[in-house]
C-alpha beads as a LAMMPS data file, in Angstrom:
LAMMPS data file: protein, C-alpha beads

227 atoms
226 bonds

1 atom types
1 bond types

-500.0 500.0 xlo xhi
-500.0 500.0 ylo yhi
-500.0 500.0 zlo zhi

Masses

1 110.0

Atoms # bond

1 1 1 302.275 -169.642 408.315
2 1 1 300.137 -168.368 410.725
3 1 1 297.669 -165.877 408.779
4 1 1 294.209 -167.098 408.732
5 1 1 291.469 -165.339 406.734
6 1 1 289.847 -162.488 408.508
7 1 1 285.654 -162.983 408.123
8 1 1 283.278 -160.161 408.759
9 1 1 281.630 -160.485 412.045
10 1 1 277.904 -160.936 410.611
11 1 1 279.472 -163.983 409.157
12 1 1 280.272 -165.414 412.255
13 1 1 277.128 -166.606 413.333
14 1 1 275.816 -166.079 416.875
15 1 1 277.782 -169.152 418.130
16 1 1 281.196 -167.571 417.343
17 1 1 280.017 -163.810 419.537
18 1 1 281.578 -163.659 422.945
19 1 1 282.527 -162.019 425.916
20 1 1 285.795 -160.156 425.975
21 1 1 288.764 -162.665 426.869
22 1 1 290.906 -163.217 429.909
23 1 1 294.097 -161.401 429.849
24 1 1 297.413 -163.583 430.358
25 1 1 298.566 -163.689 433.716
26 1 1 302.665 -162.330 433.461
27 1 1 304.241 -165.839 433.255
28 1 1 301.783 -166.018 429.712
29 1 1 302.083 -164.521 426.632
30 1 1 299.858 -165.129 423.160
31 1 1 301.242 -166.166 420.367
32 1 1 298.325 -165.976 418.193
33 1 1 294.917 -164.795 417.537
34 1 1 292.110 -164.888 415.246
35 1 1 288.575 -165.206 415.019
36 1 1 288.458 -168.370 416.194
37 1 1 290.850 -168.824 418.851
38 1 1 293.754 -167.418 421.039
39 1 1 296.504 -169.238 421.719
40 1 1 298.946 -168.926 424.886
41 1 1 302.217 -169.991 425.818
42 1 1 302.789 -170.513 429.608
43 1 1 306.036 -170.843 430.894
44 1 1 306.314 -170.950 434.802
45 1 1 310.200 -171.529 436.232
46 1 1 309.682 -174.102 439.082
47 1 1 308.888 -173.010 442.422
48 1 1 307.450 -170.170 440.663
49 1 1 303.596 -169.080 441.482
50 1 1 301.131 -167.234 439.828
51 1 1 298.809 -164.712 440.746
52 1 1 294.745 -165.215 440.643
53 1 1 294.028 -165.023 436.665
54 1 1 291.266 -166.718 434.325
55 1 1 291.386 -168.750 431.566
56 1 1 288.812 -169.425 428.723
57 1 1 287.806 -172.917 428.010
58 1 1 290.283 -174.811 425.756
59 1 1 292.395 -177.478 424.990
60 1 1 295.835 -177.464 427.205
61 1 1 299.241 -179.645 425.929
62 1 1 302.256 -179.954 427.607
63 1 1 305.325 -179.136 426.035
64 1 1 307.207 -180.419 429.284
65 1 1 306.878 -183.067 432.075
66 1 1 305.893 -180.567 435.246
67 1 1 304.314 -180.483 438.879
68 1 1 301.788 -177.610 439.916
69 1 1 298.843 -176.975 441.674
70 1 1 295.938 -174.886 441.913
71 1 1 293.206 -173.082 443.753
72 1 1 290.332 -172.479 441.803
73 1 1 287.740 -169.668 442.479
74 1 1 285.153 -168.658 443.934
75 1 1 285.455 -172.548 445.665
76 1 1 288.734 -172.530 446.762
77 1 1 289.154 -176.447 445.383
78 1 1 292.875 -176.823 445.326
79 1 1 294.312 -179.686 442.598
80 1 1 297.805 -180.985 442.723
81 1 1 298.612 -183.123 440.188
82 1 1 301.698 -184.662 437.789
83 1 1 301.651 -183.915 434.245
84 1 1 303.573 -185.560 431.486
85 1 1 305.314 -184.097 428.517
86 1 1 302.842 -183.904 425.758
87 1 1 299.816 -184.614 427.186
88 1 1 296.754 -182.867 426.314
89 1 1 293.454 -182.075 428.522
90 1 1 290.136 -180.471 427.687
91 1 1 289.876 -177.388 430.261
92 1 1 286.485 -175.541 430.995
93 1 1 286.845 -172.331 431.949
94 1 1 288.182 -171.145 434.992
95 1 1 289.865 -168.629 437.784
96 1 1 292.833 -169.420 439.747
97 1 1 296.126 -169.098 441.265
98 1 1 298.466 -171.889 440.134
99 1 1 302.441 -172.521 441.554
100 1 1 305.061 -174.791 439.585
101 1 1 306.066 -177.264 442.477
102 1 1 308.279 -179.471 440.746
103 1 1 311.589 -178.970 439.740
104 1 1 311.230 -178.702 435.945
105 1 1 309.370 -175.695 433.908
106 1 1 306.226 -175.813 433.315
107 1 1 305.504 -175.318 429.419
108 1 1 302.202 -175.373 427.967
109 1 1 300.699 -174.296 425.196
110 1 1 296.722 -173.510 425.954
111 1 1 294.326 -173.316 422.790
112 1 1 291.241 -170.925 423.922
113 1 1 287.829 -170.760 422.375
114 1 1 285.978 -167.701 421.625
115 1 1 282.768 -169.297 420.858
116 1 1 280.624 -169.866 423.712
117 1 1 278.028 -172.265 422.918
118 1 1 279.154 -176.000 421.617
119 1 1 278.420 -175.895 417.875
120 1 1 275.206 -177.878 416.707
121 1 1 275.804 -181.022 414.994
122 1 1 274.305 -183.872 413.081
123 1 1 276.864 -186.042 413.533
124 1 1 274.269 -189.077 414.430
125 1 1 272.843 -189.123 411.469
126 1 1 275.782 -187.638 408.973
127 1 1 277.543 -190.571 406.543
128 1 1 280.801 -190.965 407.456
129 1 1 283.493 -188.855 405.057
130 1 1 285.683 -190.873 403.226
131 1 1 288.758 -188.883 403.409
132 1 1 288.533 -188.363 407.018
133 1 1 292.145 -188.646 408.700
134 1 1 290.985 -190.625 411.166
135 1 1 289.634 -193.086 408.351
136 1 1 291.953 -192.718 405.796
137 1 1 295.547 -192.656 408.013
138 1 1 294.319 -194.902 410.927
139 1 1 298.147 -196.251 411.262
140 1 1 299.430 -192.750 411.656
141 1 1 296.804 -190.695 413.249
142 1 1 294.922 -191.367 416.442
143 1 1 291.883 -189.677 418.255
144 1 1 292.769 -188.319 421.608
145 1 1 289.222 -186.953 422.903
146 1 1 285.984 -184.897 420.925
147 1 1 283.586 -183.035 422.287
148 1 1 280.722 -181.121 421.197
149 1 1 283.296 -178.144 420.466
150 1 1 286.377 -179.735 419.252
151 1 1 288.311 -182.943 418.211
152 1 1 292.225 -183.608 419.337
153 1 1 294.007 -185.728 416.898
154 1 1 297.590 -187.135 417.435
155 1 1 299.990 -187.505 414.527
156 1 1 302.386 -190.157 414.449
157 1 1 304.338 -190.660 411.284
158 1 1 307.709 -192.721 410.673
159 1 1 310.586 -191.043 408.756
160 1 1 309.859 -191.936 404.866
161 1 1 306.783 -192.720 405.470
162 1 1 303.329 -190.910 403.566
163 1 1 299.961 -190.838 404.163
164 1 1 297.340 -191.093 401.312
165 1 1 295.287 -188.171 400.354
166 1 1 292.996 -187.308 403.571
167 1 1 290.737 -184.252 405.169
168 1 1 291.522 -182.017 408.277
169 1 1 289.155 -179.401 409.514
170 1 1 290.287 -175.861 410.575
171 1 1 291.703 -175.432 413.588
172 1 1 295.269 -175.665 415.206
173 1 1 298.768 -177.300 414.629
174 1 1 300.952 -178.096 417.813
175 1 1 304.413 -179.813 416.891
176 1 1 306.088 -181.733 419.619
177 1 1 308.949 -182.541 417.862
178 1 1 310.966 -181.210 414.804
179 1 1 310.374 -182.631 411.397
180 1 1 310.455 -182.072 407.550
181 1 1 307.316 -182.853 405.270
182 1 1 306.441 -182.728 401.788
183 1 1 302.889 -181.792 401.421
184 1 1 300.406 -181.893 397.844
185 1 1 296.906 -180.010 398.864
186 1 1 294.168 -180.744 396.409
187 1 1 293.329 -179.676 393.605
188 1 1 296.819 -181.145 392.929
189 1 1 299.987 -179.108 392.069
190 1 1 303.898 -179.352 392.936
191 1 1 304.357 -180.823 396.380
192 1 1 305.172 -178.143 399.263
193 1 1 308.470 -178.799 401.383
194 1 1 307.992 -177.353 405.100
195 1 1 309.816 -177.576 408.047
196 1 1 307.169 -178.071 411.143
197 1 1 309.642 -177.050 414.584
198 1 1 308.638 -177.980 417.718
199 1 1 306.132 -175.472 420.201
200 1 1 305.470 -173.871 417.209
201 1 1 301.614 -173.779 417.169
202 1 1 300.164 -172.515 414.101
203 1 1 296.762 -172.189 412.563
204 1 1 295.343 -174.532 409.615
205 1 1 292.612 -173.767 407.363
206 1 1 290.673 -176.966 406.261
207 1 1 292.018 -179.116 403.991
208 1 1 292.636 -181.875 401.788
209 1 1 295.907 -182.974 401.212
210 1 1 298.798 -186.067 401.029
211 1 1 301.431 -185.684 403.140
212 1 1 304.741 -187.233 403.591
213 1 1 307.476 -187.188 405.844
214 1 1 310.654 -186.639 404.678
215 1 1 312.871 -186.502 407.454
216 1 1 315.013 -188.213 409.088
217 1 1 312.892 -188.232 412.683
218 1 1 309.455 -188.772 413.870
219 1 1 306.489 -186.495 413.033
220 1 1 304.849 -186.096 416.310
221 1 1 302.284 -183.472 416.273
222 1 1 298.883 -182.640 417.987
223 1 1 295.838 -181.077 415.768
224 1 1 292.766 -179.681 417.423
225 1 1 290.629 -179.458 415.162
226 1 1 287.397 -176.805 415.689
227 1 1 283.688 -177.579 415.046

Bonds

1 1 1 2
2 1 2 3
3 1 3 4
4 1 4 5
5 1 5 6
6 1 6 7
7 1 7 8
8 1 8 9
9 1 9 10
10 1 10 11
11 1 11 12
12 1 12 13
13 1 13 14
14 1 14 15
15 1 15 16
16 1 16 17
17 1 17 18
18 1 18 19
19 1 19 20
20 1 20 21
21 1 21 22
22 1 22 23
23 1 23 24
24 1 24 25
25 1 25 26
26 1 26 27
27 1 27 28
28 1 28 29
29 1 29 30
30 1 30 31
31 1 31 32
32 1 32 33
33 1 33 34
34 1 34 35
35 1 35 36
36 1 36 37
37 1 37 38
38 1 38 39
39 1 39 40
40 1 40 41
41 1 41 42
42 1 42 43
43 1 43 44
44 1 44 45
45 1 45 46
46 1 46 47
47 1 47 48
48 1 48 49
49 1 49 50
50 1 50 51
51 1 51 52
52 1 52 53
53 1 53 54
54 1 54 55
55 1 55 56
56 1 56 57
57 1 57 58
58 1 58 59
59 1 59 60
60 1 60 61
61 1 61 62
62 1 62 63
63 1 63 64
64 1 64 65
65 1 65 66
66 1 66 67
67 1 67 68
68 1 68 69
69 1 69 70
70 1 70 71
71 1 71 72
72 1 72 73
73 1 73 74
74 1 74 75
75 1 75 76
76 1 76 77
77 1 77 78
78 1 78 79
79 1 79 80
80 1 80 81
81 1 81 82
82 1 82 83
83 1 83 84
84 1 84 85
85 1 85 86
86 1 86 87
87 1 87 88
88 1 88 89
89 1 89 90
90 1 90 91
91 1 91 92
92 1 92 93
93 1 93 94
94 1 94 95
95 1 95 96
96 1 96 97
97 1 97 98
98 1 98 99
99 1 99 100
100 1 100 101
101 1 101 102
102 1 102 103
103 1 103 104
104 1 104 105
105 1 105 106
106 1 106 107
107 1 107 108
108 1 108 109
109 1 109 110
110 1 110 111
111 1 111 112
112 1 112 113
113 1 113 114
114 1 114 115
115 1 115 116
116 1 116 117
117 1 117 118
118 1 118 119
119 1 119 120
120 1 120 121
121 1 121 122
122 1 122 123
123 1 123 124
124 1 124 125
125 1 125 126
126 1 126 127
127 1 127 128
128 1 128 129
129 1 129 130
130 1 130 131
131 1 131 132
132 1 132 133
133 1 133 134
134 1 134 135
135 1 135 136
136 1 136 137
137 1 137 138
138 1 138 139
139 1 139 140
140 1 140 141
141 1 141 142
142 1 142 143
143 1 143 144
144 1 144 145
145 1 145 146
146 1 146 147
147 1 147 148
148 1 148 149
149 1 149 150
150 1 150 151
151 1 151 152
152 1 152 153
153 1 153 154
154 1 154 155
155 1 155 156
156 1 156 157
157 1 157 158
158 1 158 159
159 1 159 160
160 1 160 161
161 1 161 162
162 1 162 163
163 1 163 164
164 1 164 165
165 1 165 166
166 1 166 167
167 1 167 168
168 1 168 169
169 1 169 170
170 1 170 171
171 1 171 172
172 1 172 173
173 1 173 174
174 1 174 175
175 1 175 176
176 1 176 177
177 1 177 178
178 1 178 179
179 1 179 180
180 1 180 181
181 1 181 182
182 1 182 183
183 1 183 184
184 1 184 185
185 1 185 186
186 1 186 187
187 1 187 188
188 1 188 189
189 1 189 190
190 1 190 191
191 1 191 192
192 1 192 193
193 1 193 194
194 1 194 195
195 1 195 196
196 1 196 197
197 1 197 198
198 1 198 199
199 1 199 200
200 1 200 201
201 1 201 202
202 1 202 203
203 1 203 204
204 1 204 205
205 1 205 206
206 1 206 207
207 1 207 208
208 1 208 209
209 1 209 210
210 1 210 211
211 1 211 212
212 1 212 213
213 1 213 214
214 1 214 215
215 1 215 216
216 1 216 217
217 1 217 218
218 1 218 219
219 1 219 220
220 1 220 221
221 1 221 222
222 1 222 223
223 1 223 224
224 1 224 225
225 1 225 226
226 1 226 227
């Protein structure tokens, strides 16, 4: 589920080379890695600090409700805030020391880029696709931020309910809850049963497909998507 297709470098383009990426602090390991991205799981027990480590920019989602804060470097700017359980930030890149001061875990899953320039767009002056999700399954799916490198959808989909035929660009699934769906990617075929499970992030090529959930529970999931 989470193999991605592995492109020769030259193919890249300049916008995808980078510098060599910050190594998880202990409390972190990666779950995957491609060309594209890394992502990490962070799992701090509360009361629990961490030492000074560095992050590449990202997207960050909570897979718990948690209390931390952190001193950032070279400034010294220390941050103390709340965050709630499946909410999702855009994070620039950064060097700290960070301590859980709540009483919870703090879980996160933190999607880092390995391109280092925003990719050039003409989204101004591009028409509008059709099959866009955010078009095409405006009941179920919702835009949570975009910037000039990525754009965070979030999923909501009853139990029996399916959404018409619709696009995704690449990028990377986040479930935040378990669920069953039924999937049909063009050009057409059999439909494909899966079973999405919950902190289970996973990389998705682009696509085109209809999907419908055939569970019993709500499809809650969080898709950043890369441009």
């Amino acid at each position: 589920m989470l193999n991605s297709a592995k492109l020769p470098l030259a193919l890249l383009g300049a916008a995808y080379l980078c510098a060599a990426q910050p190594k998880p602090a202990p409390s972190q390991k990666t779950v995957f890695e491609n060309e594209f991205v890394r992502v990490v799981e962070l799992r701090v027990p509360a009361g629990v600090s961490e030492a000074r480590h560095s992050h590449a920019r990202g997207v960050t989602v909570a897979l718990t409700a948690y209390d931390n804060e952190m001193t950032a470097f070279p400034a010294g700017t220390v941050t103390r805030r709340h965050t709630n359980f499946g909410e999702v930030r855009w994070a620039d890149p950064v060097t700290h020391e960070a301590r859980n001061t709540g009483t919870t875990e703090q879980r996160v899953l933190r999607v880092e880029l390995k391109r280092e320039a925003p990719a050039v767009s003409g989204a101004a002056t591009r028409t509008p696709d059709p099959l866009d999700s955010l078009i095409v399954c405006k009941d179920t799916q919702k835009l949570i931020f975009e910037n000039p490198f990525v754009r965070v959808i979030e999923e909501r989909v009853p139990a029996g309910v399916a959404q018409p035929k619709h696009r995704h660009g690449h990028g990377v699934l986040i479930p935040l809850a378990n669920s069953d769906i039924e999937s049909v990617d063009d050009p057409g075929g059999p439909p494909t049963r899966r079973q999405l499970k919950f902190g289970e992030a996973g990389w998705r090529e682009r696509v085109v497909h209809a999907v419908k959930n055939v569970g019993t529970t709500e499809l809650l999931n969080i898709r950043v998507e890369l441009k």
